[in-house]
C-alpha positions in Angstrom: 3.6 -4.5 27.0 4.7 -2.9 23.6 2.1 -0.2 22.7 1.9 1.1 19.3 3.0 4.6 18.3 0.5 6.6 19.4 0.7 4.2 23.0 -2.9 3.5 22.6 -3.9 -0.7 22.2 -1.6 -3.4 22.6 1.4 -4.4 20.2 1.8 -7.0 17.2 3.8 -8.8 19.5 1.6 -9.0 22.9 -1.8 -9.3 21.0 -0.2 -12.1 18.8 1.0 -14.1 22.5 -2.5 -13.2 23.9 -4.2 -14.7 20.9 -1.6 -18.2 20.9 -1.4 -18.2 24.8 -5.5 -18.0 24.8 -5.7 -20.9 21.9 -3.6 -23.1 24.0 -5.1 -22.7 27.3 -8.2 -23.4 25.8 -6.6 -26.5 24.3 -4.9 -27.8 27.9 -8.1 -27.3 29.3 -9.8 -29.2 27.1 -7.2 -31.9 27.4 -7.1 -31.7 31.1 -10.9 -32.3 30.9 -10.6 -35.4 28.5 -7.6 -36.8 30.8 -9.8 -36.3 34.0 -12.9 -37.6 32.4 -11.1 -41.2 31.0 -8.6 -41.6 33.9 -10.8 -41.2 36.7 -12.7 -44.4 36.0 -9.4 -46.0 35.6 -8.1 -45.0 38.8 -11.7 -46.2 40.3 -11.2 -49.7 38.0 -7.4 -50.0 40.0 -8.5 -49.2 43.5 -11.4 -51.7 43.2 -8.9 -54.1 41.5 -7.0 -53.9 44.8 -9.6 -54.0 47.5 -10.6 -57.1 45.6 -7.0 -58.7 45.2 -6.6 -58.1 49.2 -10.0 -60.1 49.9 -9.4 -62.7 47.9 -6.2 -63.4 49.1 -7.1 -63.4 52.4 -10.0 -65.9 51.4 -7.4 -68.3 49.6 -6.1 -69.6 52.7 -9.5 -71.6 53.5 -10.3 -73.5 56.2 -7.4 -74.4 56.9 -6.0 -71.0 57.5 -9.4 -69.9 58.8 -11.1 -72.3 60.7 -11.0 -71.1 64.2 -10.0 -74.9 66.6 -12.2 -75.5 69.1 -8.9 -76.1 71.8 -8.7 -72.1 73.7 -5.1 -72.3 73.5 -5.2 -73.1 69.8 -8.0 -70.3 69.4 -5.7 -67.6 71.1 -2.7 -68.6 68.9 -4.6 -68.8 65.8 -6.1 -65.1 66.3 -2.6 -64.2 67.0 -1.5 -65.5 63.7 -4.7 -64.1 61.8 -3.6 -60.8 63.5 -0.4 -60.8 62.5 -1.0 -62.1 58.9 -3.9 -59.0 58.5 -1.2 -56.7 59.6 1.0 -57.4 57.5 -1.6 -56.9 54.1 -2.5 -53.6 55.7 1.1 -52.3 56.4 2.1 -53.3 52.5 -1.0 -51.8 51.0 0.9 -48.5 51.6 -2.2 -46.7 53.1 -4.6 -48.1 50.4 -6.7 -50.6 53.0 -8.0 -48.9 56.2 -8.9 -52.0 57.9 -9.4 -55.9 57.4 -10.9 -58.8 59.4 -12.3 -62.2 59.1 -15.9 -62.9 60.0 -17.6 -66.4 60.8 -21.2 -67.8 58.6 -23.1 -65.6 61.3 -21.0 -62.6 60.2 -19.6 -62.0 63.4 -15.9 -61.2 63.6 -13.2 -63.9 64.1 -10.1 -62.2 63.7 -9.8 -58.7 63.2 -6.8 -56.0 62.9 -8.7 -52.6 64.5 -11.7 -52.4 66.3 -14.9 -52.4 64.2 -18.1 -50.7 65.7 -20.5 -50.6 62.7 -21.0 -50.8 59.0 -23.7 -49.3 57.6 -24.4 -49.8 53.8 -25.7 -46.7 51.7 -25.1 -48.0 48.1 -26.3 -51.1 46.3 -23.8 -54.3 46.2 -22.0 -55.0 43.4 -20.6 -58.2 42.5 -17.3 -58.9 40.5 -17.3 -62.4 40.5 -17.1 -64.4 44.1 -16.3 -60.6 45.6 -19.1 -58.3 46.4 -18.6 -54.3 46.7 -20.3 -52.3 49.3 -20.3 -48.9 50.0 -21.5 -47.7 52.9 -20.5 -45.7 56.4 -17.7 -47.0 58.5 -17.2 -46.6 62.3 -14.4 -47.6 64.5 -13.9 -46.1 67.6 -13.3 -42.1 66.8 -12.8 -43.1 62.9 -16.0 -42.1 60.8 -15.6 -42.7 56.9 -17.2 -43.0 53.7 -15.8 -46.6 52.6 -15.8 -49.5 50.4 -16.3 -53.2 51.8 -14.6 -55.7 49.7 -16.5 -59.3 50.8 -14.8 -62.4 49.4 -16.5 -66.2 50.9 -14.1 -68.5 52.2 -14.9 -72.3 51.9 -13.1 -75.5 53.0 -12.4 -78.2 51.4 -15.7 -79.7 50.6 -16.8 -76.5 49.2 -19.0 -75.1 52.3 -19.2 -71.9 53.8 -17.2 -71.3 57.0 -16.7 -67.4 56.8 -15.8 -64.4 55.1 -12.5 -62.2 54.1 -13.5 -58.6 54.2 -11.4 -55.7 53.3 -12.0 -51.8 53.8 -10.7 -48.9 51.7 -11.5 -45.6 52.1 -13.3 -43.2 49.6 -11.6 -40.3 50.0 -7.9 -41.9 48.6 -10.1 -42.4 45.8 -10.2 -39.0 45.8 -7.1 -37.9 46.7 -6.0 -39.5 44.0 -7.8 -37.9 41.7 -7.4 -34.5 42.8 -3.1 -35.1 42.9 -3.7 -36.0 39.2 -5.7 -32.9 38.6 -3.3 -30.8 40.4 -0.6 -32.3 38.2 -2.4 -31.8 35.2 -3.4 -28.0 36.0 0.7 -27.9 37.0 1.4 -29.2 33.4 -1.7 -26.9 31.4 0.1 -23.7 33.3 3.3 -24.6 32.4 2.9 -25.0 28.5 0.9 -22.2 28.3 3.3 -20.1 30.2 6.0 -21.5 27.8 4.0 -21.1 24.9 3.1 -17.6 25.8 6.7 -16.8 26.3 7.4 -18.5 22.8 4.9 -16.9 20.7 6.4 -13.2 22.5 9.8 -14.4 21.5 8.6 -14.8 17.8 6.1 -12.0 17.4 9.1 -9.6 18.8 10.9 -10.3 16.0 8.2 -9.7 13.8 6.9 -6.3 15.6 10.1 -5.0 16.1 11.1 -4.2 11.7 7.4 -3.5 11.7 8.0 -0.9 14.7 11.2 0.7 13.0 8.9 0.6 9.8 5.9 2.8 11.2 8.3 5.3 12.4 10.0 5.7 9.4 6.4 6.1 7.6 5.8 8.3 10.1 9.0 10.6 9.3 7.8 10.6 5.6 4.6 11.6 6.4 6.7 14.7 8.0 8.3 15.0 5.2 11.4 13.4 5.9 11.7 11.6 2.3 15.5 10.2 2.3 14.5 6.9 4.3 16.9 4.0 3.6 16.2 0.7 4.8 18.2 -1.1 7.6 16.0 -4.2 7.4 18.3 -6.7 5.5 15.7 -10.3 5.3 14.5 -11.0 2.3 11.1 -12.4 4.1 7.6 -10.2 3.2 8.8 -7.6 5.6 12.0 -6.7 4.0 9.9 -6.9 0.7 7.7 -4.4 2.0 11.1 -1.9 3.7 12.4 -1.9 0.0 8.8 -1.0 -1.4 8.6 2.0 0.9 12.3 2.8 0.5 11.8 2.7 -3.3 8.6 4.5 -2.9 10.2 7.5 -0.6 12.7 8.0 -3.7 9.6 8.4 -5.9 8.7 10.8 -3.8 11.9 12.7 -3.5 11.9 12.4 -7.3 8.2 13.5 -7.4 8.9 16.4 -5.2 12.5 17.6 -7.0 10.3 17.4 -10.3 7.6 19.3 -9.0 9.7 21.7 -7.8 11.2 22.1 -11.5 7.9 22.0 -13.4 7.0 25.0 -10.7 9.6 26.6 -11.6 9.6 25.9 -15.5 5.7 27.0 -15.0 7.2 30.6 -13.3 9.4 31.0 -15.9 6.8 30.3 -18.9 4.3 32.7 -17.1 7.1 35.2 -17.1 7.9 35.0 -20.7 4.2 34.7 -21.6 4.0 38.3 -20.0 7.1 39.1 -21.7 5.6 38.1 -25.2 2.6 40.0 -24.5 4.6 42.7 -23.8 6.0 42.5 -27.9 3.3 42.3 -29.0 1.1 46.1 -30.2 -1.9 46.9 -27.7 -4.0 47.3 -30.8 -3.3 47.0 -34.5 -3.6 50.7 -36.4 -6.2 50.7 -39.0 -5.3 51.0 -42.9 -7.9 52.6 -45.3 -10.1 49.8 -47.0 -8.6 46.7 -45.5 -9.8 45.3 -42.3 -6.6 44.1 -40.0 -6.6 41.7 -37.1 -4.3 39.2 -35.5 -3.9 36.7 -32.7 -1.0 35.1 -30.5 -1.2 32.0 -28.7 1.5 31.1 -26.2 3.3 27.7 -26.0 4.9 26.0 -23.5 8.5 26.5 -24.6 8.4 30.5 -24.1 9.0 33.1 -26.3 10.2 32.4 -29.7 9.2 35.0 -31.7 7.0 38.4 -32.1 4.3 40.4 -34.4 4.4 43.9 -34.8 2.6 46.4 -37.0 4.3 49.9 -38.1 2.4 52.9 -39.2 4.4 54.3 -42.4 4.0 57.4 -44.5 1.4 58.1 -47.2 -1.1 55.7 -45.0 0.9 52.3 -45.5 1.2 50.0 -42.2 4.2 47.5 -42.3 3.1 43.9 -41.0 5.8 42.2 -39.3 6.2 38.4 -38.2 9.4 37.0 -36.5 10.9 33.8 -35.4 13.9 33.3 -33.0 15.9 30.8 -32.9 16.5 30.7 -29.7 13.8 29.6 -26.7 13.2 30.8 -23.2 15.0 33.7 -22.2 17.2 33.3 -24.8 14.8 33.4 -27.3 12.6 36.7 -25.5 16.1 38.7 -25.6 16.6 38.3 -29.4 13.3 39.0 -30.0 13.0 41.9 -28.2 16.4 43.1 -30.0 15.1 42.4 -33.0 11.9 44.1 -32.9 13.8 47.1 -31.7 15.9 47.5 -34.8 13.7 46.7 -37.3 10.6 49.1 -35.3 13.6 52.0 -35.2 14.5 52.0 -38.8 11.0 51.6 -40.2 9.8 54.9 -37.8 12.9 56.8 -38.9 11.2 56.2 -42.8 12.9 53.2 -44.1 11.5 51.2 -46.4 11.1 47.5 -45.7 14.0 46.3 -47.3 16.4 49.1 -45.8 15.1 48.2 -42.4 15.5 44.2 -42.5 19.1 45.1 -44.1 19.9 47.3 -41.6 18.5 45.4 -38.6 20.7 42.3 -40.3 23.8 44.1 -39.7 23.4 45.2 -36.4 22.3 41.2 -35.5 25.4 39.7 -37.0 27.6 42.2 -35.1 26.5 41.1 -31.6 25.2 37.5 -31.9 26.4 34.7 -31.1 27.3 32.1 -34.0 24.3 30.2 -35.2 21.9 32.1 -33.9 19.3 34.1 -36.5 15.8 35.5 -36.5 13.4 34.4 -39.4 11.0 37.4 -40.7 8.3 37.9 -42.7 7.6 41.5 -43.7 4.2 43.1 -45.9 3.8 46.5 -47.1 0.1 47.7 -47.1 -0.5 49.7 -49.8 -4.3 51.5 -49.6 -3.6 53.6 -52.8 -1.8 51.0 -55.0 -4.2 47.9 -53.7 -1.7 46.0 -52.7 1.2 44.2 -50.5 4.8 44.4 -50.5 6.4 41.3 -49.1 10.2 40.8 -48.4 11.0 36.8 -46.8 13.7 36.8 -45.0 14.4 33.1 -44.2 10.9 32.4 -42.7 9.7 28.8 -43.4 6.2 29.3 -42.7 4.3 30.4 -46.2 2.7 33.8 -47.0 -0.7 33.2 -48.2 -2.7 35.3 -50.7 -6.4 34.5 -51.3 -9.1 35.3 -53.5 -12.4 33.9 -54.7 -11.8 30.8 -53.1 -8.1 30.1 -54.7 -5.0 30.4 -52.4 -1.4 31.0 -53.6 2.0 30.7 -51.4 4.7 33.6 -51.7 7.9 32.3 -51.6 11.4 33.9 -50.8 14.7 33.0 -50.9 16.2 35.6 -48.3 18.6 34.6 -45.5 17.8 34.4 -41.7 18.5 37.7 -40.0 22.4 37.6 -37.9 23.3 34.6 -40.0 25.5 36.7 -42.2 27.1 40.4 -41.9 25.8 41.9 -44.7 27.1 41.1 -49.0 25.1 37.7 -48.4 21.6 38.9 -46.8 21.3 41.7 -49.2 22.0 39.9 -51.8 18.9 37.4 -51.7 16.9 39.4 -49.9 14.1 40.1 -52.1 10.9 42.1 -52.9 7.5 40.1 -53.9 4.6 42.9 -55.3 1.1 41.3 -54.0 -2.2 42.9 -56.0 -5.0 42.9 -53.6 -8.5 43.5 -55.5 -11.0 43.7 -53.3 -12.0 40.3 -51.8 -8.4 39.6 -51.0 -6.8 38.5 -47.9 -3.1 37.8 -47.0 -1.9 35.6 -43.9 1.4 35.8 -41.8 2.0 33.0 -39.9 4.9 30.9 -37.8 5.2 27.2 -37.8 4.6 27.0 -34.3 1.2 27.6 -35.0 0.5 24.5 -37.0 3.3 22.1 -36.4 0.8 20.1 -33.5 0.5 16.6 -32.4 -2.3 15.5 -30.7 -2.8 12.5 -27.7 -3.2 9.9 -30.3 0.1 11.2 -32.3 -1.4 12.4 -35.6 0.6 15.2 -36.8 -1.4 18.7 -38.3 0.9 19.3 -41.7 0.9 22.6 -42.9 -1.1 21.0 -46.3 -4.1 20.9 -43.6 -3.2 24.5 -42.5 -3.4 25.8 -45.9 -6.5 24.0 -46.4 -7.8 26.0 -43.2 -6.4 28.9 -44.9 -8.2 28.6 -47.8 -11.5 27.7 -46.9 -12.1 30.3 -44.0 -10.4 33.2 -46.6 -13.6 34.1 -47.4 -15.3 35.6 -44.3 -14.8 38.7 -42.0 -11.5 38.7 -40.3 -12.9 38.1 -37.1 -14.4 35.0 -38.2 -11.6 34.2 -40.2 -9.3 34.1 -37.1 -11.5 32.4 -34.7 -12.5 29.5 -37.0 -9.0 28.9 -38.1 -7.3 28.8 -34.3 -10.7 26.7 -33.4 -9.8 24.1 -35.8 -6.4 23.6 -34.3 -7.4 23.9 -30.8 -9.7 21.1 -31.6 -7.1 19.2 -33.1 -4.8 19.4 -29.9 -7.8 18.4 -27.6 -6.0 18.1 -23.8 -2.6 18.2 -25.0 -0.9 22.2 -24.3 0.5 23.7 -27.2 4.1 23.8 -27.5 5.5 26.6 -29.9 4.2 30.1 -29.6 1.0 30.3 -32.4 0.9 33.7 -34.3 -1.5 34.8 -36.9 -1.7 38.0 -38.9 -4.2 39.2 -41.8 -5.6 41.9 -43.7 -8.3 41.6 -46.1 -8.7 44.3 -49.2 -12.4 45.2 -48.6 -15.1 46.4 -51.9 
């Protein structure tokens, strides 16, 4: 029998025969029963039917057929012709009548075919009309049987009683009957069950066998084996089920190719997140009366910009924050080019200006077209009290706060690498900050606020400057915590996609 793939249990297709062969025998059986049990009295009505035909036909002659004469010449030829006349009914009853003779009113026999020695009754008469029905034993000479006596009177013609017809069929035809029709019908119950067995092997075969091809290809997927096509071409539930598993195995081909690239993309952000890190100054130097800090965040998209802060002379520090335009490792090379230049000309003792004019020129000589670098630069002054700002195409805003108020510092300088020189110099420009004490100024990118969260509000940089404003006030520390903890909270599960970069310095009393 078909076993299943790990060849333990039957298959779909021998389990589903066993179960139809098993309901079927059970049906023939029961039918056989109901067959046996209703035709058996009917076989017992026709053999009684016929022992009592044979009497009564022999009774129907009469007297005149019956009356012995008294004339022994007469006697002999009329036993002769009873004789013959009883042969005859035994010989056409095909076996059915085992003996039959002709008795006188004192029982005795008058004519008979075979010997009879004895009959010895065992059952109660019955009585179907002028015929009575004995069972009983029958002996004659080495014959010994179990029989039935069919008695029918036979009267002249005024009605009187000169003898009787008796007839004598065996039980055991009776049986024999009965048991040829239960061997037929046994014949008949194997036979449909065989054929039905056969049948329902036939028709779960067809079923098992896509089901079979499907289990192994399951089983190759499971391996990992996920470019399974279907060869199963019906349209019933099985071939249904072939194209759900094909269509699922390209899921999970699909699955497994994008898993591959978001490991991948996941490799290459961790790379450029070390990368950034690796821009970004170990610790910022400390400035005489203002207190410094700053954080980075990175996003999913990779590098896109840097922070830096420059020691200069007389005690100054230059506060530097970038944006490429580029992402990836596109994006980490221009930074890291950029922060060279500008980090080379501000320690060789350029001012801020010279340094984003001269880091400019050496960006639009070796760029490609269209790509730029957005800055914003501020000048810490400890002995003047205040900042010197140059913009040189950054859209986020520079923010100056005090007592509560903010104010934006705007520029109208060109990207870095956008243009070789006549063009950047020419709107870069210089914005002069006062810091009092109390005052705090903020560098920033747009990556750091430009968020959507899982229900698709947008964070505007109105709300950011609101942030800004409101958290001014405290130490730096707190100021930087509060402010990135807001947006954090904003995002909730969703990752953060550009780079978020935040510098300050606050003029302290």
């Amino acid at each position: 029998m078909r076993r299943g793939p790990a060849g333990g249990g039957l298959g779909i297709a021998a389990r589903f025969a066993i179960a139809i062969g098993g309901v079927v025998a059970g049906l023939m059986i029961l039918f056989a029963l109901l067959i046996l049990g209703s035709v058996g009295p009917v076989i017992e009505r026709q053999v009684d039917q016929a022992g009592i035909v044979a009497s009564r036909s022999l009774a129907a002659g009469g007297a005149d057929a019956w009356q012995p004469p008294k004339d022994a010449a007469e006697r002999k030829a009329f036993i002769n012709r009873g004789r013959l006349q009883l042969k005859r009914l035994i010989e056409s009853s095909k076996d059915r009548i085992l003996n039959a003779w002709i008795t006188g009113t004192d029982l005795e026999p008058l004519v008979n075919y075979f010997k009879i020695d004895s009959f010895r009754p065992t059952v109660s008469d019955r009585t179907f009309g002028l015929t009575t029905v004995s069972e009983g034993i029958y002996k004659s000479g080495a014959l010994r049987a179990l029989v039935r006596l069919y008695k029918t009177p036979i009267v002249n013609a005024h009605n009187v009683l000169i003898g009787h017809a008796n007839v004598v069929q065996q039980i055991s035809m009776l049986e024999d009957e009965l048991s040829g029709l239960s061997t037929k019908i046994i014949l008949f119950a194997v036979l449909m069950i065989g054929v039905t067995f056969g049948f329902a092997w036939m028709v779960a075969g067809k079923v098992a066998s896509p089901l079979s091809a499907l289990v192994q290809a399951v089983s190759r997927i499971n391996r990992g084996n996920l470019h399974y096509r279907s060869t199963i071409r019906s349209r019933d539930e099985v071939g249904q089920l072939a194209k759900a598993i094909e269509a699922m195995t390209e899921g999970l081909r699909e699955a497994e190719e994008a898993g591959e690239r978001l490991s991948e993309h996941e490799e290459e952000v961790r790379s450029l997140s070390e990368l950034s890190m690796a821009f970004q100054p170990e610790r910022l130097p400390t400035v005489e009366g203002f207190e410094v800090d700053s954080v980075h965040q990175s996003g999913s998209r990779g590098v896109a910009g840097f922070y830096d802060a420059v020691p200069l002379s007389d005690g100054r520090l230059a506060l530097v924050v970038a944006t490429t335009s580029g992402k990836g490792a596109l994006g980490a090379q221009l930074a890291g080019m950029t922060r060279s230049y500008l980090h080379a000309c501000l320690d060789r003792g350029a001012e801020a200006g010279e340094a984003l004019r001269a880091t400019n020129r050496n960006l639009a000589l070796g760029m490609r077209k269209g790509m730029h670098v957005t800055a914003q630069v501020a000048v810490l002054d400890p002995s003047a009290s205040r900042a010197t700002v140059h913009i040189a195409g950054h859209r986020a805003p520079f923010y100056a706060c005090r007592g509560g108020d903010i104010s934006v510092v705007h520029g109208e300088g060109l990207a870095l690498g956008l243009d070789k020189g006549p063009v950047f110099d020419k709107r870069l420009e210089e914005v002069v900050v006062e810091m009092p004490p109390g005052t705090r100024i903020v560098l920033t990118t747009t990556g750091t606020y430009e968020l959507e969260n899982d229900s698709g509000e947008r964070f505007t940089v109105e709300n950011f400057q609101e942030l800004v404003r409101k958290h001014a006030p405290k130490n730096t520390g707190a100021f930087l915590n509060l402010v990135l903890g807001s947006l954090d909270v904003f995002l909730g599960e969703c990752e953060r996609e550009y780079d978020a970069t935040l510098v300050t310095a606050k003029r302290m009393v």
